[in-house]
N, C-alpha and C positions, 0 to 999 in steps of 0.2 A: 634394722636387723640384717645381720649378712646371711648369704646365699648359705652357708653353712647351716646357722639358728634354724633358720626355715626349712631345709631338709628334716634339721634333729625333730622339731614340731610335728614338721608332717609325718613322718614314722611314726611319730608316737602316738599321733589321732590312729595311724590303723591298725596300731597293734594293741589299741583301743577297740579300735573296729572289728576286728579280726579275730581276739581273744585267744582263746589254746592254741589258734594254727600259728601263732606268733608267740608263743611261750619261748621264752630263749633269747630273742631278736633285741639288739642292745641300740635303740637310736641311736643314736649318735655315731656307732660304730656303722652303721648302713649310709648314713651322712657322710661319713666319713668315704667310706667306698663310691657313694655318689660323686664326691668331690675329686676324687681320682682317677675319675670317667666321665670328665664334662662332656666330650664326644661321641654318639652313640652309634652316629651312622654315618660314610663318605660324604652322605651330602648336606649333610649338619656343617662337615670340615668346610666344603666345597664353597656352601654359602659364607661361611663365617672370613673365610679366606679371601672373597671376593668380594666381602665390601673392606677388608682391609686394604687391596689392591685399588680398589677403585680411590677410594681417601688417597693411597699414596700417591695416584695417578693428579689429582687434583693437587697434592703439595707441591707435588713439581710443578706442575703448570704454573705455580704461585712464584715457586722460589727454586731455582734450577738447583740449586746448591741439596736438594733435598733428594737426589733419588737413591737408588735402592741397591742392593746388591745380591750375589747368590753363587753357590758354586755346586757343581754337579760333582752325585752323590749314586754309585752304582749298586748301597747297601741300605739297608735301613740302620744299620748299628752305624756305618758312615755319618748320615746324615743327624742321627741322634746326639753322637758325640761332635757332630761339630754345633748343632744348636746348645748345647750344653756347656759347650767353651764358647758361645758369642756370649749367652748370659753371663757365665763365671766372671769373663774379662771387661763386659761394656753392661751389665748390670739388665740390660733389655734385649728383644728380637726384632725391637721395629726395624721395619725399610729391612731387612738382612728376609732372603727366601733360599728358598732349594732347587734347584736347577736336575730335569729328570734328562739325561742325555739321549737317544739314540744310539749316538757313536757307541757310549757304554756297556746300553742293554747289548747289542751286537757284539761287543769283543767280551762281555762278562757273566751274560745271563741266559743265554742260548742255550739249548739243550744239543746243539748240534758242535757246541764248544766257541772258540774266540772264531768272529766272522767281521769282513770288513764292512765298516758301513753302508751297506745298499738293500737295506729293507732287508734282508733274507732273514731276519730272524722271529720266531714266535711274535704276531700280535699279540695276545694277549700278557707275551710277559713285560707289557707297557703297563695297563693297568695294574698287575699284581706287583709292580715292584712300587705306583704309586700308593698301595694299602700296604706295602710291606711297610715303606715310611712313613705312614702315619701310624701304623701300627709300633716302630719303636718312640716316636714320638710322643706320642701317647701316654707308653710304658715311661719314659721320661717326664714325664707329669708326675705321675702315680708315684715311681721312685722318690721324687722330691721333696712330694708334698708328705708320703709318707714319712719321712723324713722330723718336716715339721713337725706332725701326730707326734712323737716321739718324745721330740724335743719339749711338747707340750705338754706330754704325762708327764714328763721328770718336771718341771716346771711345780706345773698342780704338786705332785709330790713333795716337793722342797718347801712347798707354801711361800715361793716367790713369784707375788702378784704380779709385778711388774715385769717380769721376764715372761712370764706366762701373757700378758697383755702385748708383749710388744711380739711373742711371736704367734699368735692373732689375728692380729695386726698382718703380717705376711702371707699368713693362710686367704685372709679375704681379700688379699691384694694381688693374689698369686697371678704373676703371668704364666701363659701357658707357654710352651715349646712349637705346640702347633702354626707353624707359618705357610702362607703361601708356595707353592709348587708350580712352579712352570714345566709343563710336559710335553718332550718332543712324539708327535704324530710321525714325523717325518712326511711324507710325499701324501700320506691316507692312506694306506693300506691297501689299495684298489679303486674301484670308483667310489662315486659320492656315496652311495648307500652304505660301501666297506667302511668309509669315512667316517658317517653317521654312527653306525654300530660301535667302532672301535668308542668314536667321541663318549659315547654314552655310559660308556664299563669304564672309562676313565674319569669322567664325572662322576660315575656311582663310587668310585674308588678315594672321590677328595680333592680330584685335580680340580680348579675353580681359572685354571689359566693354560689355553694349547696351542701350540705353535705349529704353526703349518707352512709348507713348501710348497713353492712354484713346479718341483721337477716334475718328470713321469715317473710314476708309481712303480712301475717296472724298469725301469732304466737310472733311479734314484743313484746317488755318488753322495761320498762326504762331500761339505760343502768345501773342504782345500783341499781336492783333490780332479783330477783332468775327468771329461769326457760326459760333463753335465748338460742335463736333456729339457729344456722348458716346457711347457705348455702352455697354449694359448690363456687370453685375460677369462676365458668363459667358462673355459676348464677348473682351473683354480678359484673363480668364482662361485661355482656351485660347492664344491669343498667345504669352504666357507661360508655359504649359506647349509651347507647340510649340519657342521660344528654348531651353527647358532641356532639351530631346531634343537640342536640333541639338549642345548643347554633351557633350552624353552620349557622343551617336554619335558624335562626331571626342574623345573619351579628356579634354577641359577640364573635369574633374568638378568645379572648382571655380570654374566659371566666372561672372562675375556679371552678375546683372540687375535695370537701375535699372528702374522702374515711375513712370512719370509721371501725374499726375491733372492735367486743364485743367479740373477741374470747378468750381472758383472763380473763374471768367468765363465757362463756357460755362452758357451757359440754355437749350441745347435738346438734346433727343434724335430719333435717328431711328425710336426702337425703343419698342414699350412693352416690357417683360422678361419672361420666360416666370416663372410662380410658381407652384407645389404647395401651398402651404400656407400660412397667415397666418405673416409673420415669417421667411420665406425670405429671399435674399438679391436675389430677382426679385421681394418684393412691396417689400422697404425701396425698392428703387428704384423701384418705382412711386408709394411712398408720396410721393414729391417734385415729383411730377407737379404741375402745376397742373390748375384745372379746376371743375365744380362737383359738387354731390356732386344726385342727381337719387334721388328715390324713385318713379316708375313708368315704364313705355315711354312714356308721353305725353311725356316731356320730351325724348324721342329725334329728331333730324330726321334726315335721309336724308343719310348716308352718315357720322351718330355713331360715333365709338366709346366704348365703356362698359367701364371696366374694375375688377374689387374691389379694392378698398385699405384701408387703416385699417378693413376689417369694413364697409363703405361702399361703394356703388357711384357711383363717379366719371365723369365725363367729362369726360375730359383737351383741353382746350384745343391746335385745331391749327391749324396757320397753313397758307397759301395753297400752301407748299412742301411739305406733308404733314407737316413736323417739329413734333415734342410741345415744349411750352414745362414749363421745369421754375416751380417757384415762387420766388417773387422772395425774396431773401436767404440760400436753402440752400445758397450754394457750400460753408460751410465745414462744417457737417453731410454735405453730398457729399464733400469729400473727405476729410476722417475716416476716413468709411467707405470712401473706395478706397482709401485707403493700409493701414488694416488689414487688407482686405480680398486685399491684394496681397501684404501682408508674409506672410500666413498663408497664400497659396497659392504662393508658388514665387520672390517677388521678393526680392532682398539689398538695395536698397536704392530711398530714394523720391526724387521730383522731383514739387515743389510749383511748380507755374508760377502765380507772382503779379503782379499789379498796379502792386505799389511796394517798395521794399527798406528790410520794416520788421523790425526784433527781435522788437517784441513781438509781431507779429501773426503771424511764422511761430513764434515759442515758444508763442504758444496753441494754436495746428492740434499743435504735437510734443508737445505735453504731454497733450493728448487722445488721440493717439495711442498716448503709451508708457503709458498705463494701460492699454489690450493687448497691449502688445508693448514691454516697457522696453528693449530696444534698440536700439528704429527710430532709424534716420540718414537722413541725407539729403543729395543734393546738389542745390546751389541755384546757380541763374542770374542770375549778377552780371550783369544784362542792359545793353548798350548803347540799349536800347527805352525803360528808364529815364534819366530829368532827373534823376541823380545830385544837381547842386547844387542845382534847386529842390526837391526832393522832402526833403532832409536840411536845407535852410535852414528849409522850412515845417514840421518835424519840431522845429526849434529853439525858430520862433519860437511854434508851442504848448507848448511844455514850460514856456517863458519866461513865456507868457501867464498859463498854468497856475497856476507859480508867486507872479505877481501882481509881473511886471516892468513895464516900461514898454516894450511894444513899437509907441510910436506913432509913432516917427519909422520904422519898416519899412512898408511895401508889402506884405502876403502875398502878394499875386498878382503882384507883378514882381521879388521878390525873386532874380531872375537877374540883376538889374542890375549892371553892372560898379562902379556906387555904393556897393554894398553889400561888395566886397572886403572891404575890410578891417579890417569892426564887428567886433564882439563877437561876433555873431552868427556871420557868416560864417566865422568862424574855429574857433567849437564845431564849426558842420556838416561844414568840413573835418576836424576832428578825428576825429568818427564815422564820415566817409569812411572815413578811416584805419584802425580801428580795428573798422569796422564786421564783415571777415569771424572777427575772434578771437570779437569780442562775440557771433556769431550761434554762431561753432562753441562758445560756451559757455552760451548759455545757450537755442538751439536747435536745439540738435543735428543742427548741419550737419557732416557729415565732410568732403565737399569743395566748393571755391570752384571757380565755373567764369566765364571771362566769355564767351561764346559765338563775339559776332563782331569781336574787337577788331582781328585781323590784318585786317579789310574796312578797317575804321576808318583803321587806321595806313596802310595803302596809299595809300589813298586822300589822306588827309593828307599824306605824306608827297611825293606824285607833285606834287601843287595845289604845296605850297611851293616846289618847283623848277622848275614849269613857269612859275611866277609868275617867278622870278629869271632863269633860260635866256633864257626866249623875252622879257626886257626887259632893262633899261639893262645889269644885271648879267652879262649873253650867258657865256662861260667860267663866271667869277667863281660866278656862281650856281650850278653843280655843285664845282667848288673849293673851295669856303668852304662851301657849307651839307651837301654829302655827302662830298668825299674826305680833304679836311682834319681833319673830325671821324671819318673811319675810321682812319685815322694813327692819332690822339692816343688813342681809346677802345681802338683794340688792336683793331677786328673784323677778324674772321680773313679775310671775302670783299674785304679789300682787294688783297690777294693769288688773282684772281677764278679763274686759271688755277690755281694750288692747290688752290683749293675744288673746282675743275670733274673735277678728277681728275690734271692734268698731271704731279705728282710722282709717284703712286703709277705711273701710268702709266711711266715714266722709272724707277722700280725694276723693277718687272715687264721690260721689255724689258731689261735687264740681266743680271736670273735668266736670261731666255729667250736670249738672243745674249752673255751676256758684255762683252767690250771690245768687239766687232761694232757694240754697241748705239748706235741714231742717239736722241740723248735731246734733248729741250726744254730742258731746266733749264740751259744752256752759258751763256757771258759775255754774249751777244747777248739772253738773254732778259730785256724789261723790267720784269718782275717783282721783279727783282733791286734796283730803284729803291728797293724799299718797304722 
């Protein structure tokens, strides 16, 4: 018996049970509403989301070829209509999640307006933009499946069994919309307790996965951007044991947490590290310290600091800001050590915030790594901060060099030219494009692809190409042709905007509730009906 039948059932025992206060009440139609609400509460999603994450984490481990993907989504109608075109197009939502940015909330969701990324904006509009998408999410169930209902009274009506069986059939098989969420904390909000609290509103909100930062909380930077501030391994590790409480305390025992390192661009700290004993995990980080190494007080001037390192007493180099400079070319011995250092205290998985989107440079950092911990994964940011095509052209045209081509008719340094389409050249790098997120999830153990801020991008893009055609010679024409026309032919569902909005569901529901009484939208006059 499907999950449907057995709702219809149980209604019906209570309006059995119940009698006149249920006069009216059509099973099947509450079944119905049931089915278009499997989610009741954030942490129904939150669980349900994190043993799909966890299964996927284990696929990978099996078969590198399996991991996952996601692209950050600043709206909940964003994120709605992009799960609604991964189903359209690839039939399913496996291994495909939603990506909650930072960068985003900060230039999109601010009450203070567009802010650049460094924590200034509202905590809590982390949480409510994770319930806003699952709240269209959701409504993207209910839309769909209502849908079906539909399709199934006309069905029953026509007394064509077999169409009626086969869309049934889909109702009990229906996948949901609701996928996994990775959500940026950014730095925590404050200390570990800010940390904790924040974790907690965003788990109660659905998040079942939170990515956390090395920086300070107050001195936070985009991670491609200058003047990033670390924190010692002790600091960031309560963080992250306070995240794994918050997920304890609300029953998500499997809930996961990415650990990001910015320490391969940041060169300063604010902190020296508290240390016990040579070879601690507060002297390795001090050991990174710049500075010089001083043998008596006389080398001391008024207001030094001195601190033991390497069996040494150092004096660690400070800038006018108070902040320690680390030494030049440690990032990736820094983040080495945070990442194992992260994996072994509480985190499931890592985020290497790099420079350029290379293989082999994030397969050396993984390969260092799983010689402690042969299973670290990682999710990595397909960042829009990157020059995609110069970065993998000038990746070509050394490989080319390397191999003792002839790369004299290229430019290295303007190799974005529109000149350059359609060489040889251009054509490899677009290849590696392609190709680039299998290559990394196999040979650097990336589980998931993320692009961060691509829906900023598309908006954006997208709004400039019509406003160019609207507001010139094209006036109509250029919403016509470049937006309705192509919603027609590709099939998107919001060309039918009142659909989307809710107006059928709406339009069934007052039907359950008044019967023939019902005043409904959906009549000969709606033009909707066009499409």
């Amino acid at each position: 018996m499907s999950t449907l039948d057995k709702d219809i059932d149980a209604v019906a025992k209570l309006t059995e049970e119940f009698g006149p206060a249920f006069k009216g009440i059509n099973p099947e139609y509450a079944a119905r509403m049931r089915a278009q609400n499997r989610f009741k509460t954030g942490l129904e999603i939150a669980q349900y989301t994190a043993d799909i994450m966890r299964q996927d984490m284990a696929d990978y481990d099996a078969n590198s070829a399996a991991y996952t993907q996601s692209l950050g989504c600043w709206h909940g109608f964003i994120g709605q209509q992009k799960l609604i075109a991964i189903k359209k197009h690839f039939g399913t939502t496996k291994k495909r999640y939603l990506y909650l940015s930072g960068w985003m909330i900060a230039a999109l969701r601010s009450e203070f307006g567009p802010l650049p990324d460094q924590s200034m904006h509202e905590k809590t509009s982390v949480p409510a933009l994770i319930e806003e998408l699952y709240t269209f999410l959701r409504q993207a169930d209910a839309r769909e499946m209502g849908g079906l209902f539909r399709q199934l009274d006309a069905a029953r009506a026509a007394g064509n069994a077999a169409e009626e069986n086969a869309i049934q059939a889909k109702i009990d098989n229906f996948e949901t919309h609701v996928v996994p969420i990775i959500a940026d904390i950014d730095a925590g909000f404050g200390n570990e307790e800010a940390t904790y609290l924040l974790a907690k509103r965003m788990i109660e909100a659905g998040a079942c996965a939170i990515q956390i930062e090395n920086q300070v909380s107050d001195e936070k930077q985009c991670g491609h951007q200058d003047g990033k501030v670390t924190v010692p391994h002790s600091d960031f590790l309560a963080k992250i044991r306070a995240v794994r409480y918050a997920f304890l305390e609300l029953g998500i025992d499997n809930g996961i947490i990415v650990a990001r390192t910015d320490s391969l661009g940041a060169g300063l700290t604010k902190q020296i590290a508290v240390t016990n004993e040579p070879g601690d995990l507060g002297d390795k980080y001090n050991s990174f310290l710049d500075g010089d190494y001083i043998s008596s007080a006389d080398d001391i001037a008024n207001g030094d600091v001195v601190v033991k390192a390497n069996g040494k007493l150092l004096k660690p180099k400070r800038l006018a800001s108070g902040l320690f400079q680390f030494k030049k070319d440690s990032g990736v011995d820094r983040v080495v050590l945070d990442c194992i250092t992260s994996l072994q205290n509480g985190a499931d998985l890592l985020w290497i915030e790099t420079e350029k989107p290379h293989v082999g440079q994030i397969a050396d950092m993984v390969n260092r790594i799983r010689e402690a911990v042969p299973n670290a994964k990682l999710v990595y940011n397909n960042s829009p901060s990157f020059n995609w095509t110069l970065n993998f052209r000038q990746q070509v045209f050394d490989a080319m060099a390397e191999e003792g081509k002839d790369v004299s008719s290229y430019d290295r340094a303007d190799l974005m030219s529109v000149k350059y389409d359609e060489t040889e050249l251009a054509i490899e790098a677009d290849n590696r494009i392609r190709t680039f997120q299998a290559d990394a999830s196999r040979e650097a153990g990336i589980f998931h692809h993320l692009i961060t801020l691509p829906t900023y991008h598309t908006a954006a893009l997208s709004t400039d190409n019509l406003a160019k055609e609207y507001f010139g010679d094209a006036g109509m024409l250029g919403y016509v042709e470049g937006v309705q026309r192509k919603e027609i032919r590709q099939s998107i569902a919001c060309v039918k905007h009142q659909n989307m909005a809710g107006s059928d569901m709406g339009d069934d529901h007052k039907e359950y509730f008044s019967g023939d009484a019902a005043l409904k939208a959906s009549g000969k006059d709606n033009t909707m009906n066009q499409f």
